[in-house]
C-alpha positions as CSV (number, residue, x, y, z in Angstrom):
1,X,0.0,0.0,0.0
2,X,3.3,1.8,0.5
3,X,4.3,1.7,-2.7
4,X,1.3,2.0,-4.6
5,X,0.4,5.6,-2.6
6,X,4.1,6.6,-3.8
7,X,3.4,6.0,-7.4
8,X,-0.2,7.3,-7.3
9,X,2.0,11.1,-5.7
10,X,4.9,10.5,-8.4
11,X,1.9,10.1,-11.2
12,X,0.0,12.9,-9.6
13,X,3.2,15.2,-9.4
14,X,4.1,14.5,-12.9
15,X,1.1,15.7,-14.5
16,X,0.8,18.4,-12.4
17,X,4.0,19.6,-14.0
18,X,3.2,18.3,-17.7
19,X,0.2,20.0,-17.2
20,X,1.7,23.4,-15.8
21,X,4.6,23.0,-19.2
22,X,2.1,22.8,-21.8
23,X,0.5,26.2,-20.2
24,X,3.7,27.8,-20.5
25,X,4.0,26.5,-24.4
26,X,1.3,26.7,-25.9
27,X,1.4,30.3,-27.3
28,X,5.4,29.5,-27.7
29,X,5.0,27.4,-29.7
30,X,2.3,29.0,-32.2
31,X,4.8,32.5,-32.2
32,X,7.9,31.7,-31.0
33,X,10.0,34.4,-32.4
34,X,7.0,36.5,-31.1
35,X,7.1,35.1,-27.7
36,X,10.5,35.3,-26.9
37,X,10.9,38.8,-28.5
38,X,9.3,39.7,-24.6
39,X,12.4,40.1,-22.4
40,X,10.1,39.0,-19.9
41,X,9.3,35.7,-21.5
42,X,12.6,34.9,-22.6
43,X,14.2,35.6,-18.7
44,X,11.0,32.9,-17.7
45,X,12.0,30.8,-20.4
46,X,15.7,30.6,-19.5
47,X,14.9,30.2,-15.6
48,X,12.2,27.6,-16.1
49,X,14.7,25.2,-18.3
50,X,17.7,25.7,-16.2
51,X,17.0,26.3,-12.6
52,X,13.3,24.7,-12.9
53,X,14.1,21.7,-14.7
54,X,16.5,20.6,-11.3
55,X,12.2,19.7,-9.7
56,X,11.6,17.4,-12.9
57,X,15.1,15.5,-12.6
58,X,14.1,15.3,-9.1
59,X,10.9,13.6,-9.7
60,X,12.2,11.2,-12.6
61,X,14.9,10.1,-10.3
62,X,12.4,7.7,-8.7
63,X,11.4,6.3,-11.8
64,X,13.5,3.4,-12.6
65,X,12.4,3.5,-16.0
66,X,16.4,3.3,-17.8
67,X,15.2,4.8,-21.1
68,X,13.3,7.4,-19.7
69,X,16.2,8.4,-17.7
70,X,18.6,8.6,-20.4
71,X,16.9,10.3,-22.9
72,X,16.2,13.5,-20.3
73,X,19.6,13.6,-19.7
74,X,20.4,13.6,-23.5
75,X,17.8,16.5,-24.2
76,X,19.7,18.2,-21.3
77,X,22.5,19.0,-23.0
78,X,20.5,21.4,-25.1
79,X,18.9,23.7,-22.1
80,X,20.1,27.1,-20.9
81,X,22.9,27.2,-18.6
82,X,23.3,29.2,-15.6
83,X,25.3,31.5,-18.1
84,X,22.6,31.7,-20.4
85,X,20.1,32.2,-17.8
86,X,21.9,35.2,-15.8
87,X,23.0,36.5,-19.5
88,X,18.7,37.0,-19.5
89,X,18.6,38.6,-16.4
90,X,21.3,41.4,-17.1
91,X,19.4,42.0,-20.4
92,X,16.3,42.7,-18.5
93,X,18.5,45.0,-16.1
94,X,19.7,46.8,-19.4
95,X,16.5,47.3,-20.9
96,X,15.4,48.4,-17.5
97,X,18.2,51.1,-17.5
98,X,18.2,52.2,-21.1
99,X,14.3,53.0,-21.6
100,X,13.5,53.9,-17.6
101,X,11.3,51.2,-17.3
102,X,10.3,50.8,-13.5
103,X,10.1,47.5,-11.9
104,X,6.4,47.2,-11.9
105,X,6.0,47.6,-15.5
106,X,8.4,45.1,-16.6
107,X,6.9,42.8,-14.0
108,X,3.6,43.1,-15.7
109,X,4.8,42.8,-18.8
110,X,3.3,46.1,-19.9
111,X,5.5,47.0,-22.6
112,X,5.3,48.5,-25.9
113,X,5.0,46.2,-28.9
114,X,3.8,43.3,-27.0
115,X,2.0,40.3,-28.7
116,X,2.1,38.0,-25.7
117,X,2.0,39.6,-22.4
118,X,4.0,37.9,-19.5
119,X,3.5,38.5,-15.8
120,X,6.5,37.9,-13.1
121,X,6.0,35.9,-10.4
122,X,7.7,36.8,-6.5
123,X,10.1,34.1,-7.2
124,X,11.0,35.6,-10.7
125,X,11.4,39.1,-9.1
126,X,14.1,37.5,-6.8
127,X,15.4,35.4,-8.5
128,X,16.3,39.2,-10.9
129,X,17.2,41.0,-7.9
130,X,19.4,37.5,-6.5
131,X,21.3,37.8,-10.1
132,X,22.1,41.8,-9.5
133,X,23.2,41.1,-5.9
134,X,25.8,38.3,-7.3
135,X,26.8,41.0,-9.8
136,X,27.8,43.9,-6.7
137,X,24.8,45.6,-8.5
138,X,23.1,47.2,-4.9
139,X,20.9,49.3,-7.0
140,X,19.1,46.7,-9.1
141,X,19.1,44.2,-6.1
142,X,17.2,46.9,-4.1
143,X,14.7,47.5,-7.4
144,X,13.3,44.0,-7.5
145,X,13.7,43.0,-4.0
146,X,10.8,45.7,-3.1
147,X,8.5,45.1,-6.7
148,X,8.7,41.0,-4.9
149,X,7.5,42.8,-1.5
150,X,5.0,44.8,-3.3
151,X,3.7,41.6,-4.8
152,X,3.7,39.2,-1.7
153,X,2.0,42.7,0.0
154,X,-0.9,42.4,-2.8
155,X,-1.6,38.9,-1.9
156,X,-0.2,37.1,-4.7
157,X,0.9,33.6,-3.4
158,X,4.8,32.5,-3.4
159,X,6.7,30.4,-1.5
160,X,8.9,33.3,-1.0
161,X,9.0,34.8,3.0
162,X,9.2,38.1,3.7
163,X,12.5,37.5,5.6
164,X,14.5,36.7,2.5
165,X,13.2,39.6,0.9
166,X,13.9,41.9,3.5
167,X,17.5,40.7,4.2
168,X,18.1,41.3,1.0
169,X,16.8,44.6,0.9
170,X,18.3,46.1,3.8
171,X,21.4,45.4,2.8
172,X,21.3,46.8,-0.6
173,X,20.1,49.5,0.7
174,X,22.7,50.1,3.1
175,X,25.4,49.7,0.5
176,X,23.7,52.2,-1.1
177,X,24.5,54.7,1.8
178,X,20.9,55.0,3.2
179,X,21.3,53.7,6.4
180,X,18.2,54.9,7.9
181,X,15.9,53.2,5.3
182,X,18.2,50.0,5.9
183,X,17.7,50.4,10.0
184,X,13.7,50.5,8.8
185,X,13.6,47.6,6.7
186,X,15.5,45.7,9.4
187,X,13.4,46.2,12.1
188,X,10.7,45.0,9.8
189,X,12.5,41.6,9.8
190,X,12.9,41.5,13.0
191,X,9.2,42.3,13.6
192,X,8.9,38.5,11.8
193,X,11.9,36.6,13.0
194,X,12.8,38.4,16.4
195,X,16.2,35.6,16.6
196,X,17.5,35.9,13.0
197,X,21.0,36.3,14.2
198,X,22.3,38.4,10.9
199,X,19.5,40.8,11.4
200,X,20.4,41.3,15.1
201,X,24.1,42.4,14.7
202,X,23.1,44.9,11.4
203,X,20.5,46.5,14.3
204,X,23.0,47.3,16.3
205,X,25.9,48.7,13.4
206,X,23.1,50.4,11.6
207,X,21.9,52.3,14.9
208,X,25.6,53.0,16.0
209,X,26.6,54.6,12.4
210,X,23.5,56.7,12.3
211,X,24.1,58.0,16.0
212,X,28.0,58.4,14.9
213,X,26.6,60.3,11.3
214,X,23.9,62.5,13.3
215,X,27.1,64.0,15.8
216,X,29.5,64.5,13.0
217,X,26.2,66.7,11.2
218,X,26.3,68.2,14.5
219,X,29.9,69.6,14.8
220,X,29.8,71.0,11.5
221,X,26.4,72.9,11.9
222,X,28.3,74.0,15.2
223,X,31.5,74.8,13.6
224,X,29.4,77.1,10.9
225,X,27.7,79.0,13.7
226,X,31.4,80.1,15.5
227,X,33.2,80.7,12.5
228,X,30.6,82.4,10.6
229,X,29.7,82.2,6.5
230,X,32.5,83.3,4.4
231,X,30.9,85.7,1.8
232,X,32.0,85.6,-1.5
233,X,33.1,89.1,-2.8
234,X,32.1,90.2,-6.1
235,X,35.8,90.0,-7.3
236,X,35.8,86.2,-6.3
237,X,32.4,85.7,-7.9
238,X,33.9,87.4,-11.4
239,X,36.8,85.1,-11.3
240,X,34.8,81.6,-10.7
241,X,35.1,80.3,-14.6
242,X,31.2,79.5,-15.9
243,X,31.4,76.2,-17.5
244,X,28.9,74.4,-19.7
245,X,28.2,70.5,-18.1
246,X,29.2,68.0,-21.2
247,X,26.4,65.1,-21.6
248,X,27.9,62.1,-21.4
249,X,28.1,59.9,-24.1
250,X,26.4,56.7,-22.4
251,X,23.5,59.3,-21.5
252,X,23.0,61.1,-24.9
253,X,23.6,57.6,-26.7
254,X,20.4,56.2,-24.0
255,X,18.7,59.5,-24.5
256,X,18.4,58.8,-28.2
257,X,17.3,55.4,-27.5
258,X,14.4,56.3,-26.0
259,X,13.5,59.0,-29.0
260,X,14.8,61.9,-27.2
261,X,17.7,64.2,-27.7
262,X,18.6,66.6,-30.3
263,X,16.2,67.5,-32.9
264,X,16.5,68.9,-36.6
265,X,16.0,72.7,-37.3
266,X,13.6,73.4,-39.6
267,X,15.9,74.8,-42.0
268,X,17.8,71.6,-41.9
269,X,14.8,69.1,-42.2
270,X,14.0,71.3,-45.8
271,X,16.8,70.2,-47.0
272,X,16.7,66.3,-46.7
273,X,15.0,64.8,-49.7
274,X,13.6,61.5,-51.1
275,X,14.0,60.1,-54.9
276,X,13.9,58.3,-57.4
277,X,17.8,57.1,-57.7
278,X,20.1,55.1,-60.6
279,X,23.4,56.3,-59.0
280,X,24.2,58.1,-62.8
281,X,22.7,56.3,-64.7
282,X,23.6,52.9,-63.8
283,X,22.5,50.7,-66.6
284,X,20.7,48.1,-64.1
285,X,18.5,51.0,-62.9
286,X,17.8,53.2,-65.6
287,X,14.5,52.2,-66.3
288,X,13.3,50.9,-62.7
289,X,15.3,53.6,-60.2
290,X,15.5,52.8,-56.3
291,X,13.5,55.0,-54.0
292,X,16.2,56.8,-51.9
293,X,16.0,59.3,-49.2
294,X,17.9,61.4,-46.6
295,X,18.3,60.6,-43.1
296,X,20.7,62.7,-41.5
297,X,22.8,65.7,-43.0
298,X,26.0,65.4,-41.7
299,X,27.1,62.9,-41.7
300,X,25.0,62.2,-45.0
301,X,22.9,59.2,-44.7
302,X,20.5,57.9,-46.7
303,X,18.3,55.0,-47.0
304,X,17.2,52.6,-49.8
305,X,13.3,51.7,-49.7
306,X,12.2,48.3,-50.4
307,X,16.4,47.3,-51.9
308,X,15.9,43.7,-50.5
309,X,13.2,41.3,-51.1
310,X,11.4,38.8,-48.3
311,X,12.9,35.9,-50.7
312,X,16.0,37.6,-50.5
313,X,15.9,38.3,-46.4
314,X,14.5,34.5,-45.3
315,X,17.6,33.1,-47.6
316,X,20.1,35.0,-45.9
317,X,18.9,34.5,-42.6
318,X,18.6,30.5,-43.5
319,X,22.1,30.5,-44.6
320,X,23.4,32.2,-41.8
321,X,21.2,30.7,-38.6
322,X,23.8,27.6,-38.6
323,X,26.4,29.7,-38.2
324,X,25.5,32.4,-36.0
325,X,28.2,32.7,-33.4
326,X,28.3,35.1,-30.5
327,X,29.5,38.4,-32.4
328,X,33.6,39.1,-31.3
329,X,35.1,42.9,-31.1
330,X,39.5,43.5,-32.3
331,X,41.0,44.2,-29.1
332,X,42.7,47.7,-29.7
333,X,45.9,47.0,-28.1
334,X,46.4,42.8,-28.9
335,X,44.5,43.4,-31.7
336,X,43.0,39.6,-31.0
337,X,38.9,38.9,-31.7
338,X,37.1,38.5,-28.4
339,X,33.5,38.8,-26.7
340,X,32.3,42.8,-25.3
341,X,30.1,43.5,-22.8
342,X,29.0,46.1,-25.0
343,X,28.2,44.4,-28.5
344,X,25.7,41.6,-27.3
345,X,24.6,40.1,-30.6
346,X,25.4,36.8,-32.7
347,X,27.0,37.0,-36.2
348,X,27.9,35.0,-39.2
349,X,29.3,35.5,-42.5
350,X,28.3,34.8,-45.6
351,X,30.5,34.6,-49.2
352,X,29.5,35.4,-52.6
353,X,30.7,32.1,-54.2
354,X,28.6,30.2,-52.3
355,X,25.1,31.3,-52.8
356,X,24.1,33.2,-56.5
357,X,21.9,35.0,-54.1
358,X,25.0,36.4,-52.0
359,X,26.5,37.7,-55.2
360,X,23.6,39.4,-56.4
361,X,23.1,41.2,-53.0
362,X,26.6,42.3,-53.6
363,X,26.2,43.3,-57.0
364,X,23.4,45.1,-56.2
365,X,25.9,47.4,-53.6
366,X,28.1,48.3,-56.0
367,X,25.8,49.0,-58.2
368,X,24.4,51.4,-56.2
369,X,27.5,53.0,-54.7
370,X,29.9,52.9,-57.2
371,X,32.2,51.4,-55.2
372,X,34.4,48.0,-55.8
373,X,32.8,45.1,-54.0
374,X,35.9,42.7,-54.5
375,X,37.6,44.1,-51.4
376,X,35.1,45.0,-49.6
377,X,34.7,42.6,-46.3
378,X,32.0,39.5,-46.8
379,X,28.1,40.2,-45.7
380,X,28.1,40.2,-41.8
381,X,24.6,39.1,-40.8
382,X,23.9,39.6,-37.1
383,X,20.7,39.1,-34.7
384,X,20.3,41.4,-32.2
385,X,17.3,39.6,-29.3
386,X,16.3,40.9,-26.3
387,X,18.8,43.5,-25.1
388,X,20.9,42.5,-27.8
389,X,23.0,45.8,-28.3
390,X,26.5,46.8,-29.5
391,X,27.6,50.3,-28.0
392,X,29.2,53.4,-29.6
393,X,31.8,52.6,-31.9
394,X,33.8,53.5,-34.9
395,X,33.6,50.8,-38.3
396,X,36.9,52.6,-39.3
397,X,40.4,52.2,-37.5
398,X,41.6,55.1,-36.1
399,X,45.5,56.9,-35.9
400,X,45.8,55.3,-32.7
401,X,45.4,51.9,-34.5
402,X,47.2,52.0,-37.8
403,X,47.0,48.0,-37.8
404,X,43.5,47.7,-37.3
405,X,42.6,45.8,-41.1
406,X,46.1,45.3,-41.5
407,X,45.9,41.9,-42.2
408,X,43.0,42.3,-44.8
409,X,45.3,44.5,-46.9
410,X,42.8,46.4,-48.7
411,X,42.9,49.4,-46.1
412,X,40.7,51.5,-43.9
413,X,36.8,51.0,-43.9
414,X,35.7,53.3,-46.6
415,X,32.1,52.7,-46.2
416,X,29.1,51.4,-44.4
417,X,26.1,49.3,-45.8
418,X,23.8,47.8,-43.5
419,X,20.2,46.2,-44.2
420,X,17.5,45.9,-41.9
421,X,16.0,42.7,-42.7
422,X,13.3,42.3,-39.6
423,X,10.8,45.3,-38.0
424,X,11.3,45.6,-34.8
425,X,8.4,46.2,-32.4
426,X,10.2,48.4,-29.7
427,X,14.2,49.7,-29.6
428,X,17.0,48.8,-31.7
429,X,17.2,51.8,-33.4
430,X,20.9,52.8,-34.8
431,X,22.0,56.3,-33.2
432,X,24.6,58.3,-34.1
433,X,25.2,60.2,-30.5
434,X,28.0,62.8,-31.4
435,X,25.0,64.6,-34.0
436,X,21.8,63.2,-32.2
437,X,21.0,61.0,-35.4
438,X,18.4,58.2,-34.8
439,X,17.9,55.7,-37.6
440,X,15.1,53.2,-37.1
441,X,15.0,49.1,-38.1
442,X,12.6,49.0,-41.3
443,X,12.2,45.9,-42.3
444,X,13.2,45.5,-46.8
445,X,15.2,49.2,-46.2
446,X,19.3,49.6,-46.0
447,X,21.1,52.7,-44.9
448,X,24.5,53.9,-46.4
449,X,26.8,56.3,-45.2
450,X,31.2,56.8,-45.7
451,X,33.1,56.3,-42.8
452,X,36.5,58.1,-44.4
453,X,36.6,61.7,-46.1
454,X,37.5,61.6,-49.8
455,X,41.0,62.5,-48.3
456,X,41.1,59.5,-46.4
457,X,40.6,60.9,-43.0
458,X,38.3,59.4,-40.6
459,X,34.7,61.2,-40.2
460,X,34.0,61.0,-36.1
461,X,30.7,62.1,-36.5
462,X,30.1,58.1,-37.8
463,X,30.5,57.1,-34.1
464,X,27.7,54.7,-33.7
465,X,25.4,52.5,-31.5
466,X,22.6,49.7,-32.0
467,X,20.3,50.1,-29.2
468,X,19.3,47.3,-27.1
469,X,16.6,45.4,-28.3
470,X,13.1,46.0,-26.3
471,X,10.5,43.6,-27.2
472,X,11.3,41.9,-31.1
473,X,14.2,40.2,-32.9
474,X,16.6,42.3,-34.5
475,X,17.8,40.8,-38.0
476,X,20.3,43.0,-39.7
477,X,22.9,42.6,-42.4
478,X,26.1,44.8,-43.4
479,X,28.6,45.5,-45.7
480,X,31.5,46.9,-44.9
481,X,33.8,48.8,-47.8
482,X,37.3,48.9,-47.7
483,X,39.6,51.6,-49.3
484,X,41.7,49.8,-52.2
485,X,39.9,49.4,-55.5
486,X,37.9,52.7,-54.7
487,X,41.2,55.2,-56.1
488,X,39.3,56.1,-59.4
489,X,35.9,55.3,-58.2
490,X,35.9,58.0,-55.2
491,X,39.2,60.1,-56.1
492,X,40.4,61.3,-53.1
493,X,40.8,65.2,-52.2
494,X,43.6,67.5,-50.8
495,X,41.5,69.1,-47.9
496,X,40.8,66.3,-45.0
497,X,37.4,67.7,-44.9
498,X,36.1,67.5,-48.3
């Protein structure tokens, strides 16, 4: 009878999670590029088959069943690690950072774009502010810490206690330097587990650094009254310099992110055009011209409309998807390819000779541009997901790296061509922060712009970003120029800023 009452529990538990997994799949499964375009679902999704799947092993460990054994650990091999899984999280916080998105509106999954809607559990909101805390990131720990709080606070059931949370919190908080909101939230704790021994001994440091921060206040308010308020003199005042406050890169580069920042004058927006373009008369586009039109003045970019057909876009991306590797950034001083913090995408290339497609794509650049295609760099294709990003950077080497495409030997990077091959419901936008230029994903459109002067000398103003992706899948694919072959093509000028 034992027995029998421990198979009838294993049975019962089993299809309680079967049950509770094809919930979770079903719209995943229909969409599942639109599903896990949601940060939200794709953090779930990551948790769920790495730290989650431990309770399933669990259970099928009583099942002697040899088969059934093996083959979960054989499909295990292909689930999220914890890598993978705390890669998800520190999107999330990115995202979080980059749009000011509060807690509670990620948790809800209340963000623009959204085909599937996701809601975060208690145990998902610490298990986010758990993965900043490993990360010395106080600030982020405190920021889901209190939206799990909230949660347990509007009755939503967890197997999460209050005294976790509150641990947690305090001391985030009192990293932070608030030590009177840490004293508060540790007296709360208290209030629910009067012997916690950790909780006892941060009483009594928290109380003693407040007394000791409330005397030092003290002596200099006393200090003030003695010795009196130095005035400044009007000769003082009319030597203090007046200096402008710079914005700093990271903030205008998030600031355009998020559609604000420097705006066009009217004068300037009258004189960006669109046309009807055959690049001079190119024989392939004499009779059916490209639409073309201005983005950005200086530095002059434009985009092609409609330059690259679905066909065209769902063969790349099938060529490439077997290949996509985690995208690598040239180490300025070893000059050796390695993974960034701050380009967070996958990548692959792809080479004329081995699809017809490839070359015509190419063709169809150097058609349009004028400029030779034979040493120009193969088409990069990358795919940006959620808070896939790759921060402000030059395509051309600079002074300070004269062996940058040495080994190439076809020179500096001319010229960018990049298509956008996917919409993208919310961010990814390509900003140009040093001029306030925003350029936005549109799915069948490529934008062109030169990296180098005709001289030869690099064009800072062509400092760019890709913004993190919000909610979507990024698909993008680029072409990058190179210098040798273009002598008679794009002559080059005397005056570095011609």
């Amino acid at each position: 009878n034992t027995v029998s009452r421990q198979v009838d529990l294993y049975r019962m538990l089993m299809l309680m999670w079967a049950d509770k997994l094809d919930l979770l799949s079903a719209t995943a499964i229909l969409d599942p590029e639109g599903f896990l375009g949601h940060p939200v679902n794709a953090f779930k999704l990551m948790k769920r088959l790495n730290t989650e799947w431990g309770d399933l092993e669990s259970l099928v460990l009583s099942d002697t069943t040899d088969g059934f054994i093996s083959n979960l650990t054989i499909q295990r091999q292909h689930f999220p690690t914890d890598e993978d899984q705390t890669g998800a999280a520190k999107a999330l916080l990115r995202l979080q950072d980059t749009y000011r998105l509060d807690a509670n509106t990620i948790s809800t999954g209340d963000l623009p774009g959204v085909k599937h809607k996701s809601l975060m559990t208690v145990e998902d909101c610490y298990e986010l502010g758990k993965i900043a805390y490993s990360d010395v990131d106080y600030y982020h720990t405190e920021l889901w810490m209190a939206q799990a709080l909230k949660q347990l606070d509007r009755g939503e059931e967890s197997t999460m206690d209050r005294v976790t949370l509150l641990d947690y919190l305090s001391y985030s908080i009192y990293q932070q330097g608030d030590i009177e909101r840490a004293l508060e939230f540790t007296k709360q704790l208290l209030a629910l587990d009067p012997e916690h021994q950790r909780a006892n001994g941060n009483l009594k440091y928290f109380e003693f650094q407040l007394e000791k921060q409330k005397k030092a206040e003290e002596d200099i308010t006393q200090k003030e009254k003695e010795g009196g308020k130095k005035e400044t003199t009007k000769k003082e005042k009319s030597k203090k310099k007046v200096s402008i406050p710079q914005v700093p890169e990271r903030k205008k580069y998030e600031m355009l992110c998020r559609g604000e920042g420097i705006r066009m004058t009217p004068r300037r927006l009258s004189r960006l055009f669109c046309r009807y373009y055959d690049n001079h008369h190119n024989p392939m586009y004499v009779l059916a011209p490209v639409k073309q039109q201005d983005e950005w003045d200086h530095p002059y970019i434009v985009r092609f409309l409609d330059i690259i057909s679905d066909k065209e876009m769902e063969r790349v991306k099938q060529l490439a998807k077997p290949r996509l590797r985690r995208a690598t950034i040239s180490n300025p001083i070893t000059g050796v390819l390695e993974t960034a913090p701050y380009r967070i995408s996958k990548s692959a290339w792809l080479t004329g000779y081995e699809d017809p497609m490839i070359d015509k794509i190419n063709q169809r650049i150097e058609d349009l541009t004028g400029l030779e295609m034979d040493t120009a760099e193969e088409l990069q294709v990358a795919n940006y997901g959620v808070g896939g990003q790759y921060e402000p950077h030059f395509d051309f080497g600079r002074k300070d790296e004269p062996d940058a495409f040495k080994e190439l030997g076809t020179g500096n990077r001319i010229a960018t061509w990049l298509f956008y091959m996917s919409d993208v419901a919310a961010g990814g936008a390509t900003v140009f922060p040093d001029v306030g230029a925003a350029v936005y994903p549109q799915k069948g459109t490529a934008v062109f712009w030169y990296n180098l002067f005709p001289s030869g000398e690099g064009d800072y103003s062509t400092r760019h970003a890709a913004c993190p992706v919000l909610v979507g899948n990024k698909w993008v694919s680029n072409k990058w120029i190179h210098e040798r072959g273009q002598e008679w093509r794009r002559p080059c000028s005397l005056n570095e800023t011609d």
